[in-house]
N, C-alpha and C positions, 0 to 999 in steps of 0.2 A: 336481860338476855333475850326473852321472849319478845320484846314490842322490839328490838332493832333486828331480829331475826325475820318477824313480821312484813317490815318493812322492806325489806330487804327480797322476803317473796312475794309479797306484793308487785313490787317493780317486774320481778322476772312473772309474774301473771300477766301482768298488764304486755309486756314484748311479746308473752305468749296467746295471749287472745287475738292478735292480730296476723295467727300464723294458726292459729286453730278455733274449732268451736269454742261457743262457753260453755256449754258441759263439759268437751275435752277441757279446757282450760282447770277446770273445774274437779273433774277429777286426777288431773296429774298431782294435784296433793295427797292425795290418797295413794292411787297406784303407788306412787316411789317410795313412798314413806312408811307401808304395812310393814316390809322384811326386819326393815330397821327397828320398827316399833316394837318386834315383837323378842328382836335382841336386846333393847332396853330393858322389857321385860325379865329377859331370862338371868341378864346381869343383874335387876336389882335383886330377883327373888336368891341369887348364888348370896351376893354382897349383906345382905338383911337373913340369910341364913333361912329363907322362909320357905311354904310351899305355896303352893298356887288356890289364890283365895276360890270360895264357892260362890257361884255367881247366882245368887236370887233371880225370884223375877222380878222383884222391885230394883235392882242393880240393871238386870237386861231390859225391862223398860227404860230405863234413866239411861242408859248407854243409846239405847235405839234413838228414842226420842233427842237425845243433844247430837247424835249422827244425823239423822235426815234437818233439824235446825241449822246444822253448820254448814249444811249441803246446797240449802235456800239462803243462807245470809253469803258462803261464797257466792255463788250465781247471781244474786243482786249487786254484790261488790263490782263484779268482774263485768256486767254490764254499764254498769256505774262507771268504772272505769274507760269501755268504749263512748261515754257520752261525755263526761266531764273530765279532766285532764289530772294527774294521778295525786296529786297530794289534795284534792280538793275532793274524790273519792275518797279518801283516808279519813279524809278530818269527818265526813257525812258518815263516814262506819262510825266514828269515836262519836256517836250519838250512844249507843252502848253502855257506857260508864254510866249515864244515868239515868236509861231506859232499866239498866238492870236492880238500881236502888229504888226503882218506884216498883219494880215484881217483885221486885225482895219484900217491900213490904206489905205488899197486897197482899201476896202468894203465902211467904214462910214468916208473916209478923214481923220483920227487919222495921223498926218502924223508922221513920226519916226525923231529924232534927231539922229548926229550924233555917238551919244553914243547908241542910240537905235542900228543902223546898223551895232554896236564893239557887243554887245552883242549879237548879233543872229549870227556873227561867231564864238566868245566864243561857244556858246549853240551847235552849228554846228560840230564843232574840238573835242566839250566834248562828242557827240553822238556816234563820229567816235572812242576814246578810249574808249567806252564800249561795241564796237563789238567787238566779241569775236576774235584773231587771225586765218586768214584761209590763206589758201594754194592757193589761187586764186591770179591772181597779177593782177596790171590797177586797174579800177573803183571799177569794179566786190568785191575786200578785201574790200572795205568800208560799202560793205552793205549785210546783215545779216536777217533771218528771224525775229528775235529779234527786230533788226533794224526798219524795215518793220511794225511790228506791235504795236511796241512803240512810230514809227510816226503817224502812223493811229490812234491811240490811240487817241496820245496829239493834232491833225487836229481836230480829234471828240469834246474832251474837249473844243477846243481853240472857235468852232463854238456854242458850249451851251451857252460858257456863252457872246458871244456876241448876237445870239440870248435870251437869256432868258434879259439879259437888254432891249434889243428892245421892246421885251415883255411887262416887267414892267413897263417901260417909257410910253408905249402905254395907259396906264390906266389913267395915268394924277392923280392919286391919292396919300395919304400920302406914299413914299417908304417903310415902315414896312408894310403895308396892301396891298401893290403891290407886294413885292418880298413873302410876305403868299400867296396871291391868285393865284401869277404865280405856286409857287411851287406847292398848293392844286392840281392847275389844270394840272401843266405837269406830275405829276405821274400819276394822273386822266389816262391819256393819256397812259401811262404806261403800265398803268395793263392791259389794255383794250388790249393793238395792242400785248405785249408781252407775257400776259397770255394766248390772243386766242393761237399764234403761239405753244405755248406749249401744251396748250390743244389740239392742230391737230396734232403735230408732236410728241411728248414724254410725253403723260399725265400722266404717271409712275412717271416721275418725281417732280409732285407735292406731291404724296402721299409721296417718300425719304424729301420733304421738309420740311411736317410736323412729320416727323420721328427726323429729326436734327430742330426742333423747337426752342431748346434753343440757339442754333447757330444761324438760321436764322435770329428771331425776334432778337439777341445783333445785328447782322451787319444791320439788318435795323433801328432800334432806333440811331444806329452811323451815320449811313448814313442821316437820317432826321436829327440831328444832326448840322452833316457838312456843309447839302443843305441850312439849315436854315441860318447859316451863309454866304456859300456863294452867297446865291441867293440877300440876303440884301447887301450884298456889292457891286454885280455888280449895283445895282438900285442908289447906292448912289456915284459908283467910278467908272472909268474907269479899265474893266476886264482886262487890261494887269498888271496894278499894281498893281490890287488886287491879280491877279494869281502869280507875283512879290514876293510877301507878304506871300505867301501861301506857299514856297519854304521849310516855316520852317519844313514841314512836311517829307521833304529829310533824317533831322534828326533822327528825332522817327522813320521812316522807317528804318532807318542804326541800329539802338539798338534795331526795335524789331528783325531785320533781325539776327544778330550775338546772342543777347539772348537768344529769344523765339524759332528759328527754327535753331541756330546754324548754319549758313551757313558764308561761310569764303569770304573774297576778295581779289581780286590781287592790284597789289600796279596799273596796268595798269587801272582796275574798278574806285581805290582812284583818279588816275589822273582825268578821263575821269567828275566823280563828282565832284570834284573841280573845273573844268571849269565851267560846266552848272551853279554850285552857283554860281561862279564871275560873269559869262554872264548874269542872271537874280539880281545880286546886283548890278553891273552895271546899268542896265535896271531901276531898284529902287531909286538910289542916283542921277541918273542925266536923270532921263525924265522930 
């Protein structure tokens, strides 16, 4: 549900960035999707008979901190997306799945098996066929603005959602009323740090927001969506597998890419995606 919901705001990003800022772009996930988030909220806490967990500071750092990460791996995406054409953005985010098994085991001890360590060279070789061919020789051809921004991307992702389980764990409560209250509370977070920022530097740009309303509010209703699910899965799985899992969104990015925006691929692209899916089904079949 979460990687075809993804995908799905993805696309309505990418029409959106071409009609507003990237920070506008950027925040329309958030703006549309706080009201709703925080009616999830109130439903799960009725549904689970519960009340409203205490939020630590170790829960509001871990909220904060995967809020302003998600904020910079959007931002990278959605410029990614203005330079590379959109399922080729998608597949440079889905660096992720195993950026986030090499934190995991730096960070919280996850340590990687031997198949874990085949996979992040898969994902590795699959990054390198989807930079584009340059004229540079050595090192230098391997790496690409594209490149560059596609990792930073998938770093950003890879640290949300290990933060946002810490997060959730932190609350010690039922996991559907943890992974609602972290989500309620990291957009929370959201709107606050990335709305000022807009408000000080481009406040133009909220007014184009509510201009493209009917666009906005689709990619945020998609986007809480997605979060909804994947915020509940880091709370109950380990985020490398779930990210693993999530891979299927590769696909419906490849059909809306060729459909919806008509944009073509070289059989060098088709290589380069081929790997990162073995290196992350790998990652899947045998961790």
């Amino acid at each position: 549900m979460a990687a075809v919901a993804q995908a799905f705001r993805s696309a309505g990003q990418k029409t959106l960035s071409e009609r507003v800022s990237l920070w506008g772009t950027t925040f329309a996930r958030y703006a549309f999707a706080l009201p709703l988030a925080w009616v999830y909220l109130f439903l799960q806490l009725q549904w689970q008979d519960s009340e409203l967990p205490e939020a630590s500071t170790t829960f509001l750092l871990y909220s904060l901190g995967a809020g302003l990460a998600q904020i910079a791996a959007t931002a990278f995406i959605v410029r990614l997306f203005q330079l590379r054409n959109f399922a080729i953005g998608i597949i440079y985010s889905k660096s992720e799945a195993v950026l986030v098994a090499v934190l995991g085991a730096l960070v919280f001890s996850q340590v990687l098996s031997w198949a874990g360590w085949v996979s992040v060279l898969l994902g590795m070789v699959g990054l390198i066929f989807l930079n584009p061919p340059s004229q540079q020789k050595g090192l230098r051809s391997l790496f690409s603005m594209s490149a560059g921004l596609g990792l930073a991307g998938g770093f950003c992702f890879a640290v949300t959602s290990l933060w946002v389980r810490q997060a959730s764990l932190s609350l010690g409560v039922d996991p559907l009323v943890a992974s609602a209250y972290t989500l309620a509370t990291t957009i929370s977070m959201q709107i606050v740090l990335l709305g000022g920022f807009i408000l000080f530097r481009e406040p133009h740009t909220l007014g184009k927001l509510v201009q493209q309303w009917k666009l906005s509010s689709t990619v945020g209703f998609l986007s809480l969506v997605g979060s909804i699910g994947w915020f509940t899965a880091f709370s109950l799985q380990n985020p490398a597998l779930v990210k693993t899992l999530g891979q299927v969104e590769c696909f419906f990015a490849l059909l809306l890419s060729t459909r919806l925006f008509k944009e073509t691929h070289t059989l060098r692209e088709y290589c380069g995606m081929g790997l990162i899916l073995a290196s992350v089904i790998l990652l899947l079949w045998l961790a």
